[in-house]
C-alpha positions in Angstrom: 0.0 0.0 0.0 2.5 2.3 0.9 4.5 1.8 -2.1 1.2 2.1 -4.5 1.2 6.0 -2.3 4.5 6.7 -3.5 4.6 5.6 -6.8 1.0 7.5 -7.2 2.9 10.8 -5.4 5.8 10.4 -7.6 3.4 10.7 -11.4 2.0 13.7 -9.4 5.3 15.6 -9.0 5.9 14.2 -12.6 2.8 16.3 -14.5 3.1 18.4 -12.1 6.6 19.2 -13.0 5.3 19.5 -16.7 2.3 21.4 -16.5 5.1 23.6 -14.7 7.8 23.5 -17.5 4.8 24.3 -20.1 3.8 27.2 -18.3 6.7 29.0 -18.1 7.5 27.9 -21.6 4.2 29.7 -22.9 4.5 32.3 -20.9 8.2 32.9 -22.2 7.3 32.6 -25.3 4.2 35.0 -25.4 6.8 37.6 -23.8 9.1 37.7 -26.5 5.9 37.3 -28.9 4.5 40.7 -27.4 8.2 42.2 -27.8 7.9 41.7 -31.3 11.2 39.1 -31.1 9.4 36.8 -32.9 12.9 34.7 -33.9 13.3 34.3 -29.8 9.7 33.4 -29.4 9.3 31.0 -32.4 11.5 27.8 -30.8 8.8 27.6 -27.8 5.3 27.9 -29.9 7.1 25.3 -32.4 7.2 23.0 -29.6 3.8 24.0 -28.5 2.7 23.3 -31.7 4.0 19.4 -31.8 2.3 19.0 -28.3 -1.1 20.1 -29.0 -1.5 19.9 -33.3 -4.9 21.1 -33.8 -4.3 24.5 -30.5 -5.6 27.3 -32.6 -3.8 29.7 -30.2 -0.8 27.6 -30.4 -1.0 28.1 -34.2 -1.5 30.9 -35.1 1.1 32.5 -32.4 3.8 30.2 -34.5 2.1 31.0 -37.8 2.8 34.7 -37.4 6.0 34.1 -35.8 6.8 32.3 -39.2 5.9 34.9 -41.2 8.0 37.2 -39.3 11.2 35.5 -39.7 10.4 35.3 -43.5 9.4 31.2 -43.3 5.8 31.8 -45.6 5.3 27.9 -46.2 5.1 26.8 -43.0 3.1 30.0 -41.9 0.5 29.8 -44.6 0.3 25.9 -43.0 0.0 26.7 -39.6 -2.5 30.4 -40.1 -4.8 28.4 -42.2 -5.3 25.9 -39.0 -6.2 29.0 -37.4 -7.9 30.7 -39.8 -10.8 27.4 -39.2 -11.3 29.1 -35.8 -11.7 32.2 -37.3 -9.1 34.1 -35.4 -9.1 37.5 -36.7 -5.3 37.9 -37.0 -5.2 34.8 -39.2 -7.2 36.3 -42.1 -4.5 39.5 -42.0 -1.9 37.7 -42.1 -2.6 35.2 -44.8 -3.7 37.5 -47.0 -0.2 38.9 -46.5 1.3 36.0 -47.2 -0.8 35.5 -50.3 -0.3 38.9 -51.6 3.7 38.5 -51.4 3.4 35.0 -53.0 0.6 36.8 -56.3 -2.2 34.3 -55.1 -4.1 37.6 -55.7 -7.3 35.8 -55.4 -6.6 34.2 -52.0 -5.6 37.4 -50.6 -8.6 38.9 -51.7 -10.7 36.5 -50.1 -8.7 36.9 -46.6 -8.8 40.6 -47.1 -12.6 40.3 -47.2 -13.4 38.2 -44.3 -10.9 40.4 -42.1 -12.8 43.4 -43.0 -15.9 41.9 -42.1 -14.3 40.7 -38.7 -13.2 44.2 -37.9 -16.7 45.6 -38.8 -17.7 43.3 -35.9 -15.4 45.0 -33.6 -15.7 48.2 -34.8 -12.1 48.8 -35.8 -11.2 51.6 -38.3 -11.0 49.3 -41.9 -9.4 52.4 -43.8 -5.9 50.5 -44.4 -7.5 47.1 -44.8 -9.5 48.5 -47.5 -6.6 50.0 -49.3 -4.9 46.8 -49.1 -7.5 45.3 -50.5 -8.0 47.6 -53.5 -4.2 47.3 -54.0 -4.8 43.4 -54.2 -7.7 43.5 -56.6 -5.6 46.2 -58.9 -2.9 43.4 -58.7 -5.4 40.8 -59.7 -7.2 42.8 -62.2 -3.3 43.5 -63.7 -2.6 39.7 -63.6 -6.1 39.2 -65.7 -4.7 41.1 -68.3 -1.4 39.8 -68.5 0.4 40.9 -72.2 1.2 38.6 -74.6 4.6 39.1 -74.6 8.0 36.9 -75.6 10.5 37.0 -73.2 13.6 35.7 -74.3 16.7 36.4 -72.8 17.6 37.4 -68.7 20.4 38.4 -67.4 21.4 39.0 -63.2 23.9 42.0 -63.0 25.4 44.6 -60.4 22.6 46.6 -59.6 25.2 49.6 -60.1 26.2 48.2 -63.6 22.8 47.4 -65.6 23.5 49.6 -68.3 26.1 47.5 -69.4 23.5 45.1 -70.6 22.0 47.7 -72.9 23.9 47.1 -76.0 21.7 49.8 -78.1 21.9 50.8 -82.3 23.5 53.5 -82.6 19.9 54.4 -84.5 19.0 54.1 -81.1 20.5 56.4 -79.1 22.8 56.1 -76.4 22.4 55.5 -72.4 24.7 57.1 -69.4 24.9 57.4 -66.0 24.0 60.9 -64.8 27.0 61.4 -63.1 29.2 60.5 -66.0 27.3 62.4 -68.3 27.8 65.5 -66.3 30.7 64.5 -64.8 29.0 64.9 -61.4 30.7 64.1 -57.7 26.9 64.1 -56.3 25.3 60.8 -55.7 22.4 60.8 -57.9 20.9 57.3 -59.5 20.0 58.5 -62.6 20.0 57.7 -66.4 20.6 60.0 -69.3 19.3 59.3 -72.9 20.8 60.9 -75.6 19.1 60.9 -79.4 20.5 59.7 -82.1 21.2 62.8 -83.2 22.7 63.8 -80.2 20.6 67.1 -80.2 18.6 66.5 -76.7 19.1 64.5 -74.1 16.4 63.5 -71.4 17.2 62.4 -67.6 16.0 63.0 -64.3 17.4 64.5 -61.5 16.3 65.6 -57.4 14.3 68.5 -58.0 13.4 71.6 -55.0 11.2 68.7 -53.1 13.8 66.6 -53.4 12.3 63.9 -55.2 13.8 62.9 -58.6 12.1 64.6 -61.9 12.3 64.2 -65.6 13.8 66.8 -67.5 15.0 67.6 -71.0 18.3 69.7 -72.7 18.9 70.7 -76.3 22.6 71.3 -77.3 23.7 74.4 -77.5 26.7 74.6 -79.7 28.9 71.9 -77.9 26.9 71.9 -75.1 23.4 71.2 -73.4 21.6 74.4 -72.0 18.0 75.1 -72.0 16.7 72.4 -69.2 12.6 71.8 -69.3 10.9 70.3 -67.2 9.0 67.4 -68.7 6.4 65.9 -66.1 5.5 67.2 -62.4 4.5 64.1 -60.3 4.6 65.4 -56.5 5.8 63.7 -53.7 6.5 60.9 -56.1 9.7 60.0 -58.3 10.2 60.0 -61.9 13.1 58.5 -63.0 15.1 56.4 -66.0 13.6 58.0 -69.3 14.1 56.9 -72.8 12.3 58.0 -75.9 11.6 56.3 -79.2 12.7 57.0 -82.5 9.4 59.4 -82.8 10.6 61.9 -80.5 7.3 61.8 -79.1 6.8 58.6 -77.3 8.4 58.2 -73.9 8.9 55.2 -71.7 9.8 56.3 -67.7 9.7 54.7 -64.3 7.7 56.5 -61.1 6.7 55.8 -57.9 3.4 57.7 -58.8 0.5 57.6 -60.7 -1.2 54.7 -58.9 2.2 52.1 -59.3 2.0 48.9 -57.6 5.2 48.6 -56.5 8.4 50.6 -55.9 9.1 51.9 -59.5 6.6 51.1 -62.2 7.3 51.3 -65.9 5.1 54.1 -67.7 4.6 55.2 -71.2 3.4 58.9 -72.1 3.6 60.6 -75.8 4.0 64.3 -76.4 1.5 66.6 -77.4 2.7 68.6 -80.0 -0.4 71.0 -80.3 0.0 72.0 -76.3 3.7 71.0 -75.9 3.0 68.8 -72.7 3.4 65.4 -72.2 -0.2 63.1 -72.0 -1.4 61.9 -68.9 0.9 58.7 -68.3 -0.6 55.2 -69.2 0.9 52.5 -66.8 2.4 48.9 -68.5 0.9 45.9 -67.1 2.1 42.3 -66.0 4.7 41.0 -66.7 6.7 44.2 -67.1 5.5 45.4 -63.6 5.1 43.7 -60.5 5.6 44.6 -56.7 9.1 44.7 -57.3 11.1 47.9 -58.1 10.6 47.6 -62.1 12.4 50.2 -64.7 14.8 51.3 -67.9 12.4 50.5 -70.3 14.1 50.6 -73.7 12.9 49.3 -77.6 15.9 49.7 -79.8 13.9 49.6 -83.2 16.5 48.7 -85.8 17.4 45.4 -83.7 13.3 44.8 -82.8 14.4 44.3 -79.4 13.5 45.3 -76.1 15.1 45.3 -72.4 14.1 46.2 -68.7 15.3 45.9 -65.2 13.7 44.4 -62.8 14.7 43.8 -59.0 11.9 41.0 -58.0 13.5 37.9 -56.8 16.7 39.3 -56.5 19.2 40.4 -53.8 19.7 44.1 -52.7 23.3 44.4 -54.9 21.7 42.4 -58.0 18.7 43.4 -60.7 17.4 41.3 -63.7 17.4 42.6 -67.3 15.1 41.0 -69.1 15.1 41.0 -73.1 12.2 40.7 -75.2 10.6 41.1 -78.7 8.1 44.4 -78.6 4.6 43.7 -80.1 3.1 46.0 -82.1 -0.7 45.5 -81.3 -1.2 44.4 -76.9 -2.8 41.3 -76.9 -4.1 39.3 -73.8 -2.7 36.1 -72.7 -5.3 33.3 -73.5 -5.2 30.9 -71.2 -7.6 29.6 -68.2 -4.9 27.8 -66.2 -4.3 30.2 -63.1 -1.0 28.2 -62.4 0.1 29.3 -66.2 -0.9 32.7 -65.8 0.6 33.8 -62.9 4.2 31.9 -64.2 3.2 34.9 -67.2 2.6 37.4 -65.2 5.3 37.3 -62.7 8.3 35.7 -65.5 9.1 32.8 -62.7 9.5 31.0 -66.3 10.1 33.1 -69.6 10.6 29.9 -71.0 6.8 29.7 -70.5 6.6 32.6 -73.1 8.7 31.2 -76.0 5.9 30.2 -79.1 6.4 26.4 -79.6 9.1 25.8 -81.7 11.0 29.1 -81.9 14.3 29.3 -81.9 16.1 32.7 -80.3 19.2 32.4 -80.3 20.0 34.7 -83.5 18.1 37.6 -81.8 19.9 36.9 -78.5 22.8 37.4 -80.3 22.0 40.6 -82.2 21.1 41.7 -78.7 24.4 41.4 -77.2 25.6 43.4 -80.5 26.9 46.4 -79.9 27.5 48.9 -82.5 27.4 52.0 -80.2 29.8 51.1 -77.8 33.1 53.2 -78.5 31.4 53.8 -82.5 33.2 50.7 -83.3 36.5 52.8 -82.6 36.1 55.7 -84.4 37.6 58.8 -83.6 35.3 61.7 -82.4 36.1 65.5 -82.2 32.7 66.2 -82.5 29.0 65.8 -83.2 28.3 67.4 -86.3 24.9 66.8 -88.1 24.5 67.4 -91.6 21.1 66.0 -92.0 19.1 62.8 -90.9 21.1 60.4 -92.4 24.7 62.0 -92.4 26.8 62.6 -88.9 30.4 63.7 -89.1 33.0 63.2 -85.9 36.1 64.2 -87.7 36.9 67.1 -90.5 38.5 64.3 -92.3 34.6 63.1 -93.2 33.9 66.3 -94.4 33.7 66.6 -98.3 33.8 69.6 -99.5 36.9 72.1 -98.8 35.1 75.0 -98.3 32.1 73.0 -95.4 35.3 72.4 -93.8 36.7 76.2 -93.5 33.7 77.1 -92.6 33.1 74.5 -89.7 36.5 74.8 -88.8 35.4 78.4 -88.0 32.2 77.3 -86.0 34.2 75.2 -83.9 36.9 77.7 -83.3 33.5 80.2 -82.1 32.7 77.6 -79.5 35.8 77.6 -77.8 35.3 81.1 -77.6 31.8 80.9 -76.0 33.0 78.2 -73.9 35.8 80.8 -72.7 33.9 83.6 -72.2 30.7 81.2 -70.5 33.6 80.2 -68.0 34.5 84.2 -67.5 31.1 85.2 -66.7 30.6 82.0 -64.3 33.4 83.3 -62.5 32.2 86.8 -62.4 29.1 85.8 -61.1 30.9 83.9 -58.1 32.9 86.8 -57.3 29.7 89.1 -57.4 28.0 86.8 -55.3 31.3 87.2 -52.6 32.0 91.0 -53.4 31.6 94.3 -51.3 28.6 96.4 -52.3 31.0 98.2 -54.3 32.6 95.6 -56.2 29.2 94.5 -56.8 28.7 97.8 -58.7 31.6 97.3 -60.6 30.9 93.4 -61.1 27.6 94.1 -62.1 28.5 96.5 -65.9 31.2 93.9 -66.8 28.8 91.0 -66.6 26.2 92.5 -68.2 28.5 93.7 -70.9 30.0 89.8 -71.0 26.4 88.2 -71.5 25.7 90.5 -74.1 28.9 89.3 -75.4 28.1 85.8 -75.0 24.5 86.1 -76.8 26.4 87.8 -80.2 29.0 85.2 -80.3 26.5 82.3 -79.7 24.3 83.5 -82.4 27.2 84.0 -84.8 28.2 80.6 -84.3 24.6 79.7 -85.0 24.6 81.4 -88.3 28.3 79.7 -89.4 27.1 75.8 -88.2 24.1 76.4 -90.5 26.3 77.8 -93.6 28.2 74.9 -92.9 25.5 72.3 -93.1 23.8 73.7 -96.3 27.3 74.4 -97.8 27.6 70.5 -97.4 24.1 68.9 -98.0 24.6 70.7 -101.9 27.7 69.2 -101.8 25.8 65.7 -101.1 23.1 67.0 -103.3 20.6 66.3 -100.4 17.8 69.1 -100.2 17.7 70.0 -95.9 
C-alpha cells in the first residue's frame, strides 16, 4: 500500500513538474511574442505546436511568428489551422502571405473576411480597404497579362545594368547621370541621348527633393536650356528613354497609382499643347511589386530590355530581353498556375511560341554597335542632316564646309571661354563688397551680351556649314 502511495505521489510531482515547464514555456514565449522578437519566441510555440497539433492559439502564435522570420510555407500551413477558428489575426496575415506569393485571389478573399471581422469590432477598416484595393488592382493586372516573348535574362550589379543595354546607334545612347555631367553628387539616374545627339532626357532631385524628368537641347557643344517634362509630387520620376518618334516616352515613377516601388510608364508628347499626355501605366509582366524600370525598344534590332529587381538580392537586378509587339494582346489561357508563371516571369521559358528558336536575336542583342562607334575617332558631333553625322573634318567633303566649320568650332571655344569668365564673375559678385558688386555688375552685363552675339554668330556659321555641305551631297535640308 504504501509503495502504490509513492509511486502515485511520484506521477503527481511528474505532471506536475510539466504542467510547470509548459507554463513558463508559454508564458516565455508569449513575452518575446508581445516584444515583437518573434525569432526568440518562435523555438517555444514550435514545440507548443508538436504537443497540441490542432491548439488554434498555439498556431496561429507560431504562424505569425513564421511569417516574421520570412518562413511563408510553414506560416501559410499553420494560419490556415487558425484561420478554421476564425481568429481575426489569421485572415490578416494570410492575405499577407498570399499577396507577397501573387495568389491575388486568395488574398482577396482573406482581405474580405478580415474586413468583415473588424466591422464586428468596430475597428477603423481604412488601411485594410486600401490593401484590398491594391490586391484587386494586382489581380485585375494579372487578368490582363500581355502577350509578350521574353527571351533572354540576365542577373547583373545593380550599379552596372546599363552594361546590358547594347543599343543601335539608331537608337540612341544611355549614361549614367553622373558620368554624363561629370558629377561628384550621388544621384541614381540615367541620361538618354538621341541619335542625333541634339537633346538628351534624364532626371534628377528637383526643389522637393524627389527625382524629376527633364530635357536639354545642345547648344553649340553643349546642353543648356533644361525643361521640365512631367511634375509628379511627392513621387519620383526616373530612368527616361524615348523612341525613334521623339514623341513617345517610356519612364519609371513611384506615382501615378504604381503597384510597386518603381513602375514602368509610357506617355507621348502633345505637340499642339507642348505637354506630355497623362501617363498610361504597362501591365504584368513588365510590372510587379518589385522595383521595375529602364524601359528601352531599340527599333533597328526589334528588341526590347528592362530591369527588374523581383526575386533578387539588394546588390543584383534582372534585365530582361524581349521582342516588342506591335498590337497588346491578352494572354489566352484559363490555367491560373500558367498565368501567374506569365505574369510574374518565374519562367520566360513559358513565353517562347512552340518551336522558336532565339538564339539569332539573342545574339544581335548582345551586338553592340554604339559602344566606342566601333572605334572611331570623335572630335565632335556634327549633323549634316538625318542620315549623315560627321565626328572628324576628315569626313567632311567639301573644302570649303570644312573652312567654314573649322570656323564654328573655333567660335565655340570662344563661348566656352567667355561662359567660363562670366561664371566666375558671377561667383565673385556673389562674394563681393557692395562696391565691387557695382563694378561686377557692368562687366557682366557687358560679357552676356557678349556671349548672346557670339552664340548667335556661331549659330549662323554651323548652319552655312551644313547647307554648304548637304549641296555638296546634293541632299535638299
Amino acid at each position: 500500500m504504501k509503495r502504490t502511495l509513492n509511486i502515485i505521489l511520484s506521477a503527481g510531482i511528474f505532471v506536475s513538474v510539466c504542467l510547470c515547464g509548459h507554463a513558463q514555456s508559454l508564458d516565455q514565449s508569449k513575452t518575446f511574442y508581445n516584444e515583437g522578437n518573434y525569432a526568440a519566441a518562435k523555438p517555444g510555440f514550435e514545440k507548443l505546436v508538436k504537443q497540441s497539433p490542432n491548439n488554434s492559439s498555439y498556431n496561429q502564435w507560431y504562424g505569425v511568428c513564421c511569417y516574421e522570420t520570412g518562413d511563408y510555407e510553414n506560416a501559410e500551413k499553420h494560419l490556415l489551422i487558425a484561420n478554421k477558428s476564425k481568429i481575426m489575426e489569421s485572415y490578416r496575415y494570410l492575405a499577407m502571405i498570399y499577396a507577397q506569393t501573387e495568389q491575388y485571389d486568395n488574398a482577396i478573399t482573406m482581405w474580405e473576411g478580415y474586413i468583415e471581422m473588424q466591422k464586428k469590432e468596430k475597428v477603423d477598416i481604412s488601411d485594410s480597404e486600401n490593401n484590398l484595393e491594391q490586391v484587386r488592382k494586382f489581380w485585375r493586372m494579372m487578368e490582363n497579362t500581355e502577350d509578350v516573348q521574353v527571351i533572354d535574362s540576365m542577373v547583373v550589379d545593380k550599379n552596372d545594368f546599363l552594361k546590358a543595354y547594347p543599343l543601335s546607334t539608331e537608337s540612341g545612347s544611355l549614361t549614367t547621370y553622373n558620368a554624363f555631367f561629370n558629377s561628384s553628387k550621388n544621384i541614381s539616374s540615367v541620361v538618354y541621348q538621341n541619335q542625333k545627339g541634339n537633346k538628351i532626357f534624364y532626371a534628377r532631385p528637383s526643389d522637393n527633393q524627389t527625382y524629376s524628368l527633364f530635357s536639354q537641347n545642345r547648344l553649340l557643344e553643349t546642353f543648356g536650356d533644361e525643361r521640365l517634362l512631367l511634375s509628379t509630387p511627392a513621387a519620383d520620376d526616373n530612368y527616361p528613354f524615348v523612341l525613334s518618334d521623339g514623341v513617345t516616352m517610356y519612364f519609371a515613377s513611384k506615382g501615378y497609382g504604381s503597384i510597386g516601388g518603381y513602375d514602368i510608364f509610357v506617355t507621348r508628347y502633345n505637340l499642339n499643347t507642348n505637354t506630355f499626355l497623362a501617363p498610361e501605366q504597362l501591365g504584368m509582366p513588365f510590372n510587379s511589386s518589385a522595383n521595375d524600370y529602364m524601359m528601352v525598344i531599340d527599333e533597328t534590332k526589334g528588341l526590347g530590355w528592362f530591369v527588374t529587381d523581383r526575386r533578387q538580392p539588394d546588390d543584383k537586378v534582372c534585365v530582361y530581353l524581349f521582342i516588342p509587339e506591335g498590337k497588346k494582346r491578352r494572354i489566352d489561357v484559363e490555367a491560373p498556375d500558367i498565368l501567374k508563371v506569365r505574369a510574374t516571369l518565374s519562367s520566360i521559358a513559358e513565353t517562347w511560341k512552340e518551336g522558336a528558336n532565339y538564339s539569332a536575336l539573342i545574339q544581335l542583342a548582345h551586338k553592340s554597335d554604339n559602344q566606342n562607334n566601333n572605334g572611331q575617332k570623335r572630335d565632335f558631333t556634327f549633323i549634316v542632316n538625318d542620315n549623315t553625322v560627321y565626328y572628324t573634318l576628315d569626313e567632311i567633303k567639301n573644302d570649303g564646309t570644312k573652312d567654314l566649320y573649322a570656323g564654328y568650332l573655333e567660335m565655340t571655344k570662344q563661348v566656352e571661354s567667355l561662359q567660363k569668365k562670366i561664371n566666375d564673375l558671377r561667383d565673385s559678385y556673389a562674394k563681393g563688397s557692395t562696391a565691387q558688386k557695382e563694378q561686377l555688375s557692368g562687366l557682366i552685363l557687358n560679357a552676356e551680351k557678349s556671349l548672346r552675339d557670339l552664340t548667335e554668330q556661331a549659330r549662323i556659321q554651323e548652319k552655312k556649314a551644313r547647307n554648304a555641305e548637304n549641296r555638296k551631297l546634293g541632299v535638299k535640308y
